[in-house]
C-alpha positions as CSV (number, residue, x, y, z in Angstrom):
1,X,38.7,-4.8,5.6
2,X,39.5,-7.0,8.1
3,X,43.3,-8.2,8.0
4,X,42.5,-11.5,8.5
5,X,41.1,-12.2,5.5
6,X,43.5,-10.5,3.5
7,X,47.1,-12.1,2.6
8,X,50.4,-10.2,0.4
9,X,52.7,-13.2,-0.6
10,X,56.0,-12.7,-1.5
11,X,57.5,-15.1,-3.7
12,X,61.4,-14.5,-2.3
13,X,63.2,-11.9,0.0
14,X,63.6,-9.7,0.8
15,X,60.5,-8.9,2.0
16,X,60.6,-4.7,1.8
17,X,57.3,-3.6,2.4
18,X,56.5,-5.9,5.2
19,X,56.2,-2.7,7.7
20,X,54.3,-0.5,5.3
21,X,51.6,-2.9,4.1
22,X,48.0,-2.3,6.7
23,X,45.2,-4.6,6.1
24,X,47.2,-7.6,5.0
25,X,48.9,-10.4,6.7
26,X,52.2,-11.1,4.7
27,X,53.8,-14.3,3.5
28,X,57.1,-15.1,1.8
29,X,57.6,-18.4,0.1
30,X,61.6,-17.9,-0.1
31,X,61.5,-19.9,-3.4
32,X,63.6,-18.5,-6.2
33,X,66.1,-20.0,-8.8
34,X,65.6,-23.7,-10.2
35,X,62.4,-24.8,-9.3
36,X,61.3,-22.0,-8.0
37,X,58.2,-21.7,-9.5
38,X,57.1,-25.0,-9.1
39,X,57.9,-25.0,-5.1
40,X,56.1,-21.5,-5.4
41,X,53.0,-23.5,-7.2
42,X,53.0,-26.3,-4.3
43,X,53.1,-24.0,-1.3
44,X,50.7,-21.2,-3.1
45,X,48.4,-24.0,-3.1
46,X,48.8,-24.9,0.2
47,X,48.1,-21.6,1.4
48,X,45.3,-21.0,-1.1
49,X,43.6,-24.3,0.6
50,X,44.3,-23.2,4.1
51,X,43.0,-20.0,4.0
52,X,39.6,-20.7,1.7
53,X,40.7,-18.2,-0.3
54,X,38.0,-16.4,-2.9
55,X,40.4,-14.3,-5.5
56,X,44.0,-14.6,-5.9
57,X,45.4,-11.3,-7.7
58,X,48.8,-11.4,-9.2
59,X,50.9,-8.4,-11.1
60,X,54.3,-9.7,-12.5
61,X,54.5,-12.2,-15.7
62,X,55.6,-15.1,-13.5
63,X,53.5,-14.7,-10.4
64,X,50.2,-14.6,-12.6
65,X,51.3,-17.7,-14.4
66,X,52.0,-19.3,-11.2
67,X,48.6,-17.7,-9.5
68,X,46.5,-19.8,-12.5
69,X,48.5,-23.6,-11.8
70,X,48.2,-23.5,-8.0
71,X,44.7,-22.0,-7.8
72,X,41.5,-24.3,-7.5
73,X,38.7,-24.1,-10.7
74,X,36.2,-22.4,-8.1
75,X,39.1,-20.2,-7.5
76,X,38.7,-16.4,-9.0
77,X,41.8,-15.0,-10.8
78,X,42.8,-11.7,-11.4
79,X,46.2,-11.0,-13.5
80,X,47.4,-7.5,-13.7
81,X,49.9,-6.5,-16.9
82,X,52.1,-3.9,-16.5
83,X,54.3,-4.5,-19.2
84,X,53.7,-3.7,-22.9
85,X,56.0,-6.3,-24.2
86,X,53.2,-8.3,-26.4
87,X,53.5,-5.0,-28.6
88,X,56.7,-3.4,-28.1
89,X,58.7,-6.7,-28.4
90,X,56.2,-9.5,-29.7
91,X,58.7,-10.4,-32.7
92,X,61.1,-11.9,-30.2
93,X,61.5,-15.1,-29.3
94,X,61.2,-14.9,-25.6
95,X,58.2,-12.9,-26.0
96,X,56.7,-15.4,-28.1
97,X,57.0,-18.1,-26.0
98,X,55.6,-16.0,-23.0
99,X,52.5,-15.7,-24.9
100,X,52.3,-19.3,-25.6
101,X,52.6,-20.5,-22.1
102,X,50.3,-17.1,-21.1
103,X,47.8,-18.8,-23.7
104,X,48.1,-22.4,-22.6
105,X,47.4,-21.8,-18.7
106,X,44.1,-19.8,-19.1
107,X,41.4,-20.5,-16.9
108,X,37.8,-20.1,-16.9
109,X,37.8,-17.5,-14.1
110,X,40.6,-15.4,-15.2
111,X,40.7,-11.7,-15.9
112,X,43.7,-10.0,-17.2
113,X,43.8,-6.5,-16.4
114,X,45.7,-3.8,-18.1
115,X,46.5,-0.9,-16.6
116,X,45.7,1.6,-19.5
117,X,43.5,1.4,-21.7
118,X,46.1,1.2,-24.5
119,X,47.2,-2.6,-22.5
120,X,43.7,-3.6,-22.6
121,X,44.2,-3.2,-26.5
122,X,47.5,-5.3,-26.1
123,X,45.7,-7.8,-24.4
124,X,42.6,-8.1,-26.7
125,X,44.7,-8.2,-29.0
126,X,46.9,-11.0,-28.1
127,X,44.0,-12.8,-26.0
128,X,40.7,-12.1,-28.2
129,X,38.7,-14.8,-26.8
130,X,39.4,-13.7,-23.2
131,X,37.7,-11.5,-20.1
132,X,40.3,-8.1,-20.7
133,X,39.8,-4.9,-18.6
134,X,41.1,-1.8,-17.7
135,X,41.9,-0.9,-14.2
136,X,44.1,2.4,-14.9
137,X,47.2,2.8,-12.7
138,X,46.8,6.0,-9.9
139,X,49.2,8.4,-8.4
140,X,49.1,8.7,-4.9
141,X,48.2,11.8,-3.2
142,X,45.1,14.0,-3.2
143,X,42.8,14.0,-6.0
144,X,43.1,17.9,-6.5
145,X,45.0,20.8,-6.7
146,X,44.6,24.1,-6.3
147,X,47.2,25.7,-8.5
148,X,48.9,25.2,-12.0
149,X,51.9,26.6,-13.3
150,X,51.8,28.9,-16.4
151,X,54.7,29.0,-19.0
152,X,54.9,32.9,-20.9
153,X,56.7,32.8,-24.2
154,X,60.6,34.0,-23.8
155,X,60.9,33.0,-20.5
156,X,63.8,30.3,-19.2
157,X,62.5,27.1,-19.6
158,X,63.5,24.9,-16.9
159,X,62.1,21.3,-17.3
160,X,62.6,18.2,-15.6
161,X,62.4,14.7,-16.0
162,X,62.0,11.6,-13.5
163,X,62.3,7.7,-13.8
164,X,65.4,5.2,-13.1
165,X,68.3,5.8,-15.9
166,X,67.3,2.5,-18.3
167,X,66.9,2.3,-21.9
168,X,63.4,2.9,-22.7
169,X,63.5,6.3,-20.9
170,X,65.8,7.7,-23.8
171,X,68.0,10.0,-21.7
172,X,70.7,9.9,-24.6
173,X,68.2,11.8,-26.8
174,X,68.4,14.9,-24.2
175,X,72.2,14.5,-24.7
176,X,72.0,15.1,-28.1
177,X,68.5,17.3,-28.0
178,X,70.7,19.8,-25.2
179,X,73.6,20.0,-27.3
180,X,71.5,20.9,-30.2
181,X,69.7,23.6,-27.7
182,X,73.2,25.7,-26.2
183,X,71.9,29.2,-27.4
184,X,68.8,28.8,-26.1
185,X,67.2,29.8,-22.8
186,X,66.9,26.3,-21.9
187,X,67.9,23.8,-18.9
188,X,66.8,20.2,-17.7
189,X,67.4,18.4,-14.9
190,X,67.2,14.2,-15.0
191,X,66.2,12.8,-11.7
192,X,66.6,9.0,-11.1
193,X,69.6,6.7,-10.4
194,X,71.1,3.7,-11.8
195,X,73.8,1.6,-13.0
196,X,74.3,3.6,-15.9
197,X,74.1,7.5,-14.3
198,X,78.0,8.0,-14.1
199,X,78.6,7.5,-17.8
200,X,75.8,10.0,-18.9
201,X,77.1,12.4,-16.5
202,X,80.6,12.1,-18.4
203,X,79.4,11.8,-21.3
204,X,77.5,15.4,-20.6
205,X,81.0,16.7,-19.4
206,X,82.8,15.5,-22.3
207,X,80.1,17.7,-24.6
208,X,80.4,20.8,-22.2
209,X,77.5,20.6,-21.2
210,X,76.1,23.6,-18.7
211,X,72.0,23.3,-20.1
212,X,71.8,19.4,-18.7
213,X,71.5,17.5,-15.1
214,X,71.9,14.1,-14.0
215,X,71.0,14.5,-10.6
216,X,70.8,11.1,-9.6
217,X,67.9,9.5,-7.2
218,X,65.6,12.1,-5.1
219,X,63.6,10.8,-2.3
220,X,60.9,13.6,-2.5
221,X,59.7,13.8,-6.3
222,X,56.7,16.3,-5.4
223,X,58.6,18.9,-3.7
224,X,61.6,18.8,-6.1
225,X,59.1,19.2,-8.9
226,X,58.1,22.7,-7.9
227,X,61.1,23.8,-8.6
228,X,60.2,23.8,-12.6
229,X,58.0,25.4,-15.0
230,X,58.0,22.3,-17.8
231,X,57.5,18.1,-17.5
232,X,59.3,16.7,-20.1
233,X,59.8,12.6,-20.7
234,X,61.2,11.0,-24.0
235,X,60.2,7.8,-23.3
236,X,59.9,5.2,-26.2
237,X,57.7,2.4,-24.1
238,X,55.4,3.3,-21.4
239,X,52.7,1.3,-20.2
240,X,50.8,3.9,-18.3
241,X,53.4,6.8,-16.7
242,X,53.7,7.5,-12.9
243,X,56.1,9.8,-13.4
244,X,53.9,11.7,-16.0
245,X,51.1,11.8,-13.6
246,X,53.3,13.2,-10.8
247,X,54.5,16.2,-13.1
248,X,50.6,16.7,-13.6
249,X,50.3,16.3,-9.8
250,X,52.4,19.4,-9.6
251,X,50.6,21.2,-12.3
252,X,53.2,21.8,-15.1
253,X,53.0,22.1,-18.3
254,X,53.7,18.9,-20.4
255,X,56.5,18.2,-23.3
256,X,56.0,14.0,-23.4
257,X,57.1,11.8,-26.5
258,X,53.8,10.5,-28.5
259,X,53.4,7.0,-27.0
260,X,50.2,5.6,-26.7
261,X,50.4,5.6,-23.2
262,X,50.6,9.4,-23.0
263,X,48.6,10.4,-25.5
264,X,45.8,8.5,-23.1
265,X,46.7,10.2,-19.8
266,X,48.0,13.3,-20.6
267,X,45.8,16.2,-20.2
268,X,45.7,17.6,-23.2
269,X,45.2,21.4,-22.2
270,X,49.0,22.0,-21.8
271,X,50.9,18.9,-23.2
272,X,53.1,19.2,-26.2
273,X,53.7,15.7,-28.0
274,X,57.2,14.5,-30.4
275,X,58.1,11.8,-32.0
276,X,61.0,10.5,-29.2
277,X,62.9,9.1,-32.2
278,X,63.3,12.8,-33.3
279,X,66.2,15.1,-31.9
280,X,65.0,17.7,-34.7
281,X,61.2,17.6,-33.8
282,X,61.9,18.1,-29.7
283,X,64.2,21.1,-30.8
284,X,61.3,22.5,-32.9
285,X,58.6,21.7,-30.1
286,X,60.9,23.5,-27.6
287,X,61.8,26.6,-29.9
288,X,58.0,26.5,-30.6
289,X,57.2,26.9,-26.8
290,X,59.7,29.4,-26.3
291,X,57.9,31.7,-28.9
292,X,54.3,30.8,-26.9
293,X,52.6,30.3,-24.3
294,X,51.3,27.0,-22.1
295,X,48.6,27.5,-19.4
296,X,47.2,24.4,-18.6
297,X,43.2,24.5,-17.5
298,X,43.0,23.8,-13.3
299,X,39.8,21.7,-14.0
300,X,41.6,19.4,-16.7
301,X,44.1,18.6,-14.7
302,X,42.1,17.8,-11.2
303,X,39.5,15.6,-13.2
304,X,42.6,13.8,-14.3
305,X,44.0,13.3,-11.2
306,X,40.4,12.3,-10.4
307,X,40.5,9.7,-13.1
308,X,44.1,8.0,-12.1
309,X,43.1,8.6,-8.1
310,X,43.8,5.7,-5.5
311,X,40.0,6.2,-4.9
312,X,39.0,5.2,-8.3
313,X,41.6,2.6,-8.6
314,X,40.5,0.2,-5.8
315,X,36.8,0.8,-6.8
316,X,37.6,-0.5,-9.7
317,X,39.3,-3.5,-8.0
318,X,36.7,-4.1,-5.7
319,X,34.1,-4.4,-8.6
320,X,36.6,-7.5,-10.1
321,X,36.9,-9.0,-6.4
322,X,32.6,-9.5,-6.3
């Protein structure tokens, strides 16, 4: 596409990808903190007017509000949600006045897009009367592989698990899951920083601890990954599941929590599903897998990473641009 016609606005620095992004002239407002928004809504109009623009595609809560006020009625919208909050937290208060102001500046040429399927529910759901799709999320890389990694009964089980140390990722369930798991042939290791990484590695030492990992932020997921013979995540809110996708990518077998967000990518060939509110039922899945076997099917896995491919992805988008 041609670059000129093509613009990434920032709504306030810093401006990270600036060197990385191809095909795209980039913008930053610099307008953040009280009236922020509003400042953004003036100059986003501006630069809306200047550059004739056709679509204007937004993918945070506040930049697709904003997108919807500053642009024109002839103006195409496009709203990405990547955030499951109108499910997993609608009985709060701030949530329920997002949806209010999220219902109040709809537009006749607006499309909200989830990326899963299980958001487009969310967003039928919450928005019956609006245009919903599903643009699934990708990982980046090739769209095949040529191997997969098989897991034989009795075996050590080393898993892993990725993401940034935050709540919804449940780390302090493998705490308690590992401590529960000392006799076994058993090991993880938990890759991904954050504020809160030096208290679950004490609290790991404090329990003795030889079976668990914190190993803090990894700037090559894919090549650490092949160190492993299991995926595992516990995560209680997911809204699609990059990191899932990448264990896939690497062709391991899958131990994921039963969110509806996994339950739709997942191949199902070699994924093992618990209840991440469970200690007991992860032990039992685990003991379970120790006493089997888990060979996931080469073709399963490369038509999903077909499905969830960077190719598909912007075909998709493309088809909402016309």
């Amino acid at each position: 596409m041609d670059s000129s016609k093509n613009y990434l606005i920032y709504f306030h620095s810093p401006n990270t990808l600036e060197n990385d992004v191809q095909n795209a002239n980039v913008i930053c407002l610099n307008k953040m903190g009280k009236g922020g928004n509003l400042f953004a809504i003036l100059l986003l109009r501006k630069l809306i007017n200047k550059y004739k623009a056709d679509v204007l595609h937004a993918h945070s809560y506040w930049t697709n509000i904003v997108s919807r006020v500053a642009a024109p009625e002839n103006v195409k919208v496009i709203n990405h949600y990547h955030f499951a909050d109108y499910d997993t937290m609608k009985d709060k208060k701030s949530v329920r006045r997002m949806i209010v102001l999220d219902r109040l500046t709809e537009r006749k040429l607006l499309t909200r897009v989830g990326v899963s399927k299980y958001v487009e529910r969310i967003l039928n759901s919450t928005f019956p009367k609006g245009k919903n799709v599903c643009v699934p999320n990708f990982v980046l890389g090739e769209e095949a592989i040529n191997r997969v990694v098989n897991y034989y009964s009795k075996e050590q089980l080393n898993m892993v698990a990725v993401g940034t140390i935050k709540s919804e990722k449940n780390y302090s369930f493998y705490i308690e899951a590992f401590n529960g798991l000392r006799d076994f042939p058993v090991s993880i290791d938990i890759y991904g920083g954050g504020d809160s990484l030096a208290q679950y590695r004490q609290r790991v030492s404090a329990l003795k601890l030889d079976n668990i990992r914190f190993k803090g932020e990894v700037a090559n997921v894919p090549q650490v990954l092949d160190k492993y013979n299991l995926f595992t995540s516990a995560s209680t809110s997911e809204t699609f599941g990059i990191a899932l996708m990448e264990g896939v990518r690497a062709g391991l077998p899958l131990l994921v929590s039963d969110i509806p967000a996994f339950k739709e990518v997942a191949p199902k060939s070699a994924a093992t599903f618990f209840n991440p509110y469970d200690v007991g039922d992860f032990i039992d899945k685990v003991k379970s897998i120790l006493e089997a076997k888990l060979i996931p099917s080469l073709s399963d896995y490369n038509s999903c990473l077909k499905t969830y491919s960077v190719d598909t992805y912007l075909a998709k988008i493309a088809d909402l641009y016309r």
